[in-house]
Phi, psi and omega in degrees: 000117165272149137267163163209118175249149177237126174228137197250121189259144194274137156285155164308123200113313187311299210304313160332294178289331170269008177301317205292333228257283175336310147331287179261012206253290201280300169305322171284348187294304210296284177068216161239054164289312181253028199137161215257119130277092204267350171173144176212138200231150149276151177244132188250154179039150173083222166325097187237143188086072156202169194215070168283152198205137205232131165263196167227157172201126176311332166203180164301322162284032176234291185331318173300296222249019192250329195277316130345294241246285186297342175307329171270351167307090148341293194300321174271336158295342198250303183260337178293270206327279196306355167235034151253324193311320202264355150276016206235133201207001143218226154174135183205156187250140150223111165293148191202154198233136153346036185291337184226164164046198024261144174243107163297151161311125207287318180229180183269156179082178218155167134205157190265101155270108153275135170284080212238124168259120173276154205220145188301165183276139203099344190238027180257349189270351186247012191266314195268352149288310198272344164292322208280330199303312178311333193312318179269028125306288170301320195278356161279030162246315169218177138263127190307147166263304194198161151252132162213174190248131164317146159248320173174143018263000163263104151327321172276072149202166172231169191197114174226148187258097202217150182230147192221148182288296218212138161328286174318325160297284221295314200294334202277342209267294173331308180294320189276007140332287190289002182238026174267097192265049147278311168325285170346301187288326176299324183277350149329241199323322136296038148323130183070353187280344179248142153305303217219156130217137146226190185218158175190119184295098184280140181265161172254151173269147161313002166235015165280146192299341172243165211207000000 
């Protein structure tokens, strides 16, 4: 199993018509035809004018022959692709490999924080067996939507998914997190294995499959 996530940074101004055109356009072309659609977001705070979206696919030859396949959808070649490209002003890829989930969420509403660590090199496969371990820990504060390990082009990551009602769920589930000393200790012990963190408050758009 790959995931792939992708995210489209917008010009300003933009991100609205390609909601509308991807609404009525690109998602019925598409569907889950051609690959999983496992989520589609907006980006809140930090990065803004961004549209990330995670596909699933049984290998990297299936995303290819999958990916084949729609280059030839008329509806998505014709009427999606040429009137989204002159809104779109970046685009980046993450391959990704499965360690959790995905487990959607028991109810709708919400926002989504994805997490992403950069990792010493060598150390996100073994940071991330000791995160899936750890889990039912972490999850009497929230419950995880997914883990996963980079493939490319950063190997060196960990990335985990979590959904919250509210700013306020998430600050009391963190705090009371940090007073956990089994947490503690797991975080002891990956001492030094991150690098870099970072973060981004995903919105689900109304046709995303988790909401």
């Amino acid at each position: 199993m790959i995931y792939e996530l992708r995210t489209y940074t917008f010009h300003p101004g933009k991100i609205n018509t390609y909601l509308d055109i991807a609404k009525n356009v690109g998602r019925p072309a598409r569907g889950q035809n051609y690959g999983t659609n496992c989520g589609y977001w907006t980006s809140e705070f930090g990065s803004l004018n961004q549209i990330w979206h995670l596909w699933e696919y049984e290998s990297m030859e299936e995303r290819a022959r999958l990916r084949d396949e729609l280059s030839r959808n008329e509806a998505w070649t014709r009427d999606y692709v040429p009137n989204i490209r002159p809104l779109i002003q970046r685009q980046d890829i993450r391959f990704l490999n499965k360690v959790n989930g995905i487990n959607p969420p028991v109810q709708e509403g919400g926002f989504y924080e994805l997490r992403m660590y950069r990792m010493a090199p060598g150390r996100a496969a073994g940071w991330a067996k000791g995160y899936k371990d750890i889990m039912p820990v972490r999850e009497k504060y929230s419950k995880n939507v997914g883990v996963w390990t980079g493939e490319a082009p950063q190997p060196n990551e960990v990335l985990h998914m979590w959904n919250y009602m509210s700013l306020e769920q998430r600050a009391k589930a963190r705090g009371d997190l940090f007073k956990d000393p089994d947490w503690l200790a797991f975080l002891a012990a990956g001492a030094g294995a991150i690098v870099e963190m970072n973060n981004v408050m995903l919105i689900p758009t109304d046709y995303s499959p988790m909401k």
